[in-house]
C-alpha positions as CSV (number, residue, x, y, z in Angstrom):
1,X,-19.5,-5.0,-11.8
2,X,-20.5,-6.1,-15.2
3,X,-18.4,-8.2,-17.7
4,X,-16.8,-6.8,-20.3
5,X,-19.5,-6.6,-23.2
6,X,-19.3,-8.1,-26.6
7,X,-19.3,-6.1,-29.9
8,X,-23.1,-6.1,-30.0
9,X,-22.9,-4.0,-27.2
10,X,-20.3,-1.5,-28.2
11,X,-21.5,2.3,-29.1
12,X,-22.9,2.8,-32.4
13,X,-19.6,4.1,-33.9
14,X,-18.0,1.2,-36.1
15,X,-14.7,0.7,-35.1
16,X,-12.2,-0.4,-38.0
17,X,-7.9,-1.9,-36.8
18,X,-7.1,0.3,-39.5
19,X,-8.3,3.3,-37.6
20,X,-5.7,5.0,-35.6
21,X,-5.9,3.9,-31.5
22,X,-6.4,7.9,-31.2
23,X,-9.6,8.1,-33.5
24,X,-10.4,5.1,-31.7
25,X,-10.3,6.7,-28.3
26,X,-12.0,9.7,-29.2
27,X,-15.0,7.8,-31.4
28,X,-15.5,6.3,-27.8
29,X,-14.9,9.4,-25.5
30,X,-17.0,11.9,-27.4
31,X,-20.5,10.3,-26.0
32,X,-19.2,10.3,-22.6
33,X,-17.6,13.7,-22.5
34,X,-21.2,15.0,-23.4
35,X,-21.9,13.9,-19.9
36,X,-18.9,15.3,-18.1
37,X,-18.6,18.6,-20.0
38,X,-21.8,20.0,-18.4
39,X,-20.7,18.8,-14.9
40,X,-17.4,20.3,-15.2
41,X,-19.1,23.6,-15.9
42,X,-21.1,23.2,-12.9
43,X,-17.8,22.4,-11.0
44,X,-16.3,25.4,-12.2
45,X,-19.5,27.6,-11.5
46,X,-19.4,26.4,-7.5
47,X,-15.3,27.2,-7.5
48,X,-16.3,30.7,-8.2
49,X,-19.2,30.8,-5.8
50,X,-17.8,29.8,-3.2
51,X,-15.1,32.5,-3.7
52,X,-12.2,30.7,-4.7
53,X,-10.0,32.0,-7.5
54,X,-10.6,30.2,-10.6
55,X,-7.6,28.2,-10.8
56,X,-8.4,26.3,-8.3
57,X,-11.0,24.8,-11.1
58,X,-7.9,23.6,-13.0
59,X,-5.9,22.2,-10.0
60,X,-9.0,20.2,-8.6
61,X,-9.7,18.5,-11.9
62,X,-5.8,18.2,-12.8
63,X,-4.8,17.0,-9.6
64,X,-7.6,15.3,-7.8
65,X,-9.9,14.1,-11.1
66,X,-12.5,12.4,-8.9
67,X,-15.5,14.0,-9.8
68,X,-17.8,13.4,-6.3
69,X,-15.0,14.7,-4.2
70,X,-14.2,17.4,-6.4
71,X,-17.3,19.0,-5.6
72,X,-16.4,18.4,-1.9
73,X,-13.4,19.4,-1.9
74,X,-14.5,23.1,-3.0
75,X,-17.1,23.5,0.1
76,X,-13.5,21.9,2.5
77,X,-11.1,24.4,1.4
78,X,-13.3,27.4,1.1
79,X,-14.0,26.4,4.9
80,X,-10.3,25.6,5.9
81,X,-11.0,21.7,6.8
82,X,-7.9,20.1,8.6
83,X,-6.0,18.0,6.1
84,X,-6.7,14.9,8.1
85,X,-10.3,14.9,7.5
86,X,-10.0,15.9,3.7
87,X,-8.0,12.6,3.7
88,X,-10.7,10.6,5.5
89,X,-13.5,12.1,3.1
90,X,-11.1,11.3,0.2
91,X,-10.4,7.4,0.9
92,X,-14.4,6.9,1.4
93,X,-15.6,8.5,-1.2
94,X,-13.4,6.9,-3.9
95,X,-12.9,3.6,-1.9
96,X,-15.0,2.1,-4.8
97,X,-12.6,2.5,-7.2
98,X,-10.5,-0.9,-5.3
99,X,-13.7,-2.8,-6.7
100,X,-13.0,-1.2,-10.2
101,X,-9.6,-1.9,-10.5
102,X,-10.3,-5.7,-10.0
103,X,-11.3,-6.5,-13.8
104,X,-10.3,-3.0,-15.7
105,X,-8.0,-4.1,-19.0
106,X,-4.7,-2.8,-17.2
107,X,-2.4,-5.7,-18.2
108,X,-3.1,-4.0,-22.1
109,X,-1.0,-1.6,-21.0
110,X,2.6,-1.2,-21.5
111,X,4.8,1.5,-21.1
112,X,5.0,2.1,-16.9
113,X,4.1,5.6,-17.5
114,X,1.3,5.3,-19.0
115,X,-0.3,2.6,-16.6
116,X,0.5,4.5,-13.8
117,X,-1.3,7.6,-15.7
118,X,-4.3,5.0,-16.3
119,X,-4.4,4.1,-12.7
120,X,-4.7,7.8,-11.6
121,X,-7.2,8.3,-14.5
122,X,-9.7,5.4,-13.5
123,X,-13.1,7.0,-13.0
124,X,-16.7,6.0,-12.9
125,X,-17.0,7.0,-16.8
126,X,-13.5,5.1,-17.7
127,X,-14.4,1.9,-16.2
128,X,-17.9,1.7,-17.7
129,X,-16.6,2.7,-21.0
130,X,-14.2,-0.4,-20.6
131,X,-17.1,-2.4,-20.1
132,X,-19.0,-1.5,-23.0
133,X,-16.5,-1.4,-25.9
134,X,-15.4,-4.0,-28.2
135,X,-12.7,-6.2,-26.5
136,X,-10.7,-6.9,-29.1
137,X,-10.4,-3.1,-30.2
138,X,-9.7,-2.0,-26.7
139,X,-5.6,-1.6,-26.8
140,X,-4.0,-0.3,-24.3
141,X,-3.1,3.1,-26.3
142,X,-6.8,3.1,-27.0
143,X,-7.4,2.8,-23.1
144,X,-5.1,5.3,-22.1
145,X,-6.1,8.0,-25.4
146,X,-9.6,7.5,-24.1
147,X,-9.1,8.5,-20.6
148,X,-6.9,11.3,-22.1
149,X,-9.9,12.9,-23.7
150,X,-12.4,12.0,-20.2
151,X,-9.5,14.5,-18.5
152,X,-9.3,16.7,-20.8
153,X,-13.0,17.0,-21.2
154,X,-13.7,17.5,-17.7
155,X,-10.8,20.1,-17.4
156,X,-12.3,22.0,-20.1
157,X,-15.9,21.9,-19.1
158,X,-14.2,23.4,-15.3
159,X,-12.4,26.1,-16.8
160,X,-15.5,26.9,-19.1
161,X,-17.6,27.3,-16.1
162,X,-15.4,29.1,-13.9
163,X,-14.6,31.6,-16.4
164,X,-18.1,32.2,-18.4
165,X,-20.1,30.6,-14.7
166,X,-21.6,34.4,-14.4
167,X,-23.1,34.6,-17.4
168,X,-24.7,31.2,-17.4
169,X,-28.0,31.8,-16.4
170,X,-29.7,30.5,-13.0
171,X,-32.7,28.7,-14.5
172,X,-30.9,26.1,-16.4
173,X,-31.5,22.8,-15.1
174,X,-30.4,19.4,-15.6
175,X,-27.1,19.8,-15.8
176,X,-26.6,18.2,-12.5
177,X,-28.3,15.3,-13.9
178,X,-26.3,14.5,-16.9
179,X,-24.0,12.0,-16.0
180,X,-26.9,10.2,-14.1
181,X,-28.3,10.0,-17.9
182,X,-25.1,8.8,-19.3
183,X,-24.5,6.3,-16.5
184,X,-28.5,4.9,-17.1
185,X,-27.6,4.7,-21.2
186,X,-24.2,2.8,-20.6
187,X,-25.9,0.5,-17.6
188,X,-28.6,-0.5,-20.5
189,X,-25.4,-1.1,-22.9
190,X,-24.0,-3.5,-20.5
191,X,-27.2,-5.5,-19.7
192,X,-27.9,-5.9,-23.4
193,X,-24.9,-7.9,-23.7
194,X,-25.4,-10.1,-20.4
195,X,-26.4,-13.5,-20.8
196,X,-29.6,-13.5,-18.7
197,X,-30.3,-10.6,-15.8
198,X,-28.8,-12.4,-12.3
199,X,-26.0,-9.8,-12.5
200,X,-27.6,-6.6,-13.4
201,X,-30.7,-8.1,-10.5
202,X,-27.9,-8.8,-7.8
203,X,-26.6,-5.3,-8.3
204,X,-30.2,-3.3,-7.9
205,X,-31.0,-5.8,-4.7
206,X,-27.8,-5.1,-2.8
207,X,-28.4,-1.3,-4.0
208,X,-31.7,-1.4,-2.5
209,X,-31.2,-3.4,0.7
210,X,-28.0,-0.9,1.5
211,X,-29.9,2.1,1.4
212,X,-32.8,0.6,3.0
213,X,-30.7,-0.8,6.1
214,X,-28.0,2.0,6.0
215,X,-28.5,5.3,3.8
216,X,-25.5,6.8,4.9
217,X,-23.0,4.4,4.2
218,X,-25.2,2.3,0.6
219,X,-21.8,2.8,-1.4
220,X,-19.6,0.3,0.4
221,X,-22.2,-2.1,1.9
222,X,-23.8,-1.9,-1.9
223,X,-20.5,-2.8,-3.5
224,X,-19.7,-5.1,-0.4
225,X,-22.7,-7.2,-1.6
226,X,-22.3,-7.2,-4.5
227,X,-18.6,-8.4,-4.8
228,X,-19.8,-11.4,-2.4
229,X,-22.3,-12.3,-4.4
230,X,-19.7,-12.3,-7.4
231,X,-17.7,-14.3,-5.9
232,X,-20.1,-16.9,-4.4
233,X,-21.2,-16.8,-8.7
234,X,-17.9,-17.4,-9.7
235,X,-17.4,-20.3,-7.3
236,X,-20.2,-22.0,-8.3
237,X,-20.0,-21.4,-12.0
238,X,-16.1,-23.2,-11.7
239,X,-17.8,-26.0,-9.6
240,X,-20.5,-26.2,-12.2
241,X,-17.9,-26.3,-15.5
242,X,-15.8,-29.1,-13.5
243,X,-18.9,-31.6,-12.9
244,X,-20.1,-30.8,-16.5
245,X,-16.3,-31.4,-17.9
């Protein structure tokens, strides 16, 4: 995980206290939901491929809103996979959203509703937007605004493809790749505002020595790693700061 990034680091939109927390939200959604919109339509093309009635685009993305096993979950209930299993594929494939909840702003959040709303909204794209904004302008009606729009563009983008999928033509490609793009633009966001490279380093070696030693399980040996090594960082950066004191 990266630390929260300074104001140098924040997207290019200049955000002003005066501005209203939803403006705010949506200044900082808009980039990513240019990622997730052409995912969702590719979610919502596969829901009516795979013969499913096209609501089942809206209840995935309502109800489940975890991208990766969104698209799973459209190949296990079109094939009738016991419940059991669905649950098994469900806790691995999101288990990395433990590690995000570790340093995402939820204490900015008030009202009990709305943090449990944030909690069930935490994503990949939430979390690194957290990262990358301004600190001090990210309130917790901000937060939750923000993850408002990320829903409510991937809902859209689902519908859009399961209603208009047969018309979109075959040969477009890239939209599979699109959030990879985002993710690439928001990883060089984060970096920018690091003080030196050990973090953003740690992270592509534990990357690379879990999918050398163990491709089919990288995720949680990756992120395994890596929160050791945070850890072993923060230990010796307290030590440090007391023999310096």
């Amino acid at each position: 995980m990266t630390e929260p990034a300074s104001s140098t680091a924040a997207p290019a939109v200049e955000l002003s206290p005066r501005t209203p927390a939803w403006r705010h939200a949506f200044q900082l959604s808009l980039p990513v939901g240019f990622g997730l919109l052409p995912l969702g339509i590719a979610l919502g093309v596969l829901v009516v491929q795979q013969g499913l009635n096209p609501w089942w685009a809206v209840a995935f993305t309502s109800l489940i809103y975890a991208g990766s096993l969104e698209f799973l979950a459209v190949g296990m209930v079109a094939a009738m996979t016991p419940l059991p299993y669905v649950a098994l594929t469900a806790l691995l494939v999101n288990f990395r959203h433990v590690f995000y909840a570790l340093s995402f702003p939820l204490e900015k959040i008030r009202n009990p509703f709305a943090r449990f709303y944030s909690m069930f909204a935490l994503t990949d794209e939430a979390y690194a937007m957290s990262v990358t904004a301004d600190p001090k302008a990210l309130t917790g009606r901000v937060i939750v605004y923000s993850q408002l729009y990320l829903h409510g563009y991937w809902i859209g983008g689902a519908i859009l493809g399961a209603t208009a999928g047969q018309w979109i033509p075959d040969s477009i490609v890239g939209l599979d790749f699109a959030l990879t793009a985002l993710f690439v633009v928001l990883s060089i966001e984060a970096i920018r505002a690091q003080n030196g490279f050990a973090v953003p380093v740690a992270a592509v070696t534990c990357a690379l020595v879990a999918r050398l030693a163990a491709p089919d399980h990288m995720l949680p040996i990756a992120m395994g790693a890596f929160v050791l090594f945070l850890i072993g960082r923060f230990v010796y950066d307290s030590r440090k700061a007391k023999i310096d004191a």
